[in-house]
N, C-alpha and C positions, 0 to 999 in steps of 0.2 A: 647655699646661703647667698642672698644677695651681696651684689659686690659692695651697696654701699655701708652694708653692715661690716662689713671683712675690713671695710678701714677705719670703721669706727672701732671695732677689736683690735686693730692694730693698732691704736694710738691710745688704748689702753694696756695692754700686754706689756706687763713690764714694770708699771706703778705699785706700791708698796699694798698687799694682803689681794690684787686683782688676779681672777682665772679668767683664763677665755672658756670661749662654750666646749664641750667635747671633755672635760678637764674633770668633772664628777659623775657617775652614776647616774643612771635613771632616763625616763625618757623626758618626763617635764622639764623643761631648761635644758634641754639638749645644746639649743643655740640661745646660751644666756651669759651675758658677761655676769662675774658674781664677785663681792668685796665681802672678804671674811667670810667665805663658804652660801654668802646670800647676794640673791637676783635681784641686780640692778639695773640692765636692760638686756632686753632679746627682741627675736626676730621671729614674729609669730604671724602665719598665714599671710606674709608681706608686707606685716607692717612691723614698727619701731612701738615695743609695748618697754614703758617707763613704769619704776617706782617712785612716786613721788607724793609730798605729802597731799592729804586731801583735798584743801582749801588751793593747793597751787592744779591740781587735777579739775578741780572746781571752774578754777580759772579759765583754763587750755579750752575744756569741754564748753566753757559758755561761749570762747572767741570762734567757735567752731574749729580748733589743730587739732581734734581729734574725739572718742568716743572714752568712756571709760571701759578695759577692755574686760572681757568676759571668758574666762577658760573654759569654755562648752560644759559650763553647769548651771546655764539660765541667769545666772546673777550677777550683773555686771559687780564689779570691786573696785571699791571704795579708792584706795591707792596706788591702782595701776591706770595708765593712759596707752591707748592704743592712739598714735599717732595718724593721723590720715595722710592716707599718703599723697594725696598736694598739696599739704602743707610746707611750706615753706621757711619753717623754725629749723635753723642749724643742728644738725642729730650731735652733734659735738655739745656743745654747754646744756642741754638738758641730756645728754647721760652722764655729764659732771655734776648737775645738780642731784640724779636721783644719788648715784654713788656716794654724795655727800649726804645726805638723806637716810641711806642705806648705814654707811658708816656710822652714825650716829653722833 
């Protein structure tokens, strides 16, 4: 796992209902931080993929931070953001925003 994801998990690890990745079953979200058993960011083929709502995915994807990301079944999705990675948005407050997001 890249190292900048490893301190993004760490400054997670520890907050109230958070798992780091490795922490449930399965292969999908292997490396997914998850609030209340659900994925709120991972680290997918090198990038920083967020859950976030649409309209804020909307957002990132028109300024160019990123793609909406697509789990190799043709369809990109609606509320996930694959970060690009020279974007320059702090991975810190957009995985507080998706986690808040996710939380509900």
């Amino acid at each position: 796992m890249e190292e900048r994801f490893e301190e993004l998990v760490d400054q997670f690890v520890g907050m109230p209902d958070v798992a780091p990745p490795g922490s449930t079953g399965g292969r999908f979200g292997s490396h997914a931080l998850r609030v209340r058993s659900k994925i709120f960011a991972m680290y997918v083929r090198g990038q920083l993929v967020l859950k976030l709502p649409k309209s804020r995915v909307d957002e990132l994807v028109a300024a160019g931070e990123g793609i909406r990301f697509d789990a190799n079944k043709g369809t990109p999705m609606k509320e996930w953001l694959a970060l690009a990675p020279e974007s320059e948005l702090p991975w810190h407050p957009l995985a507080e925003e998706a986690m808040t997001f996710v939380r509900g």
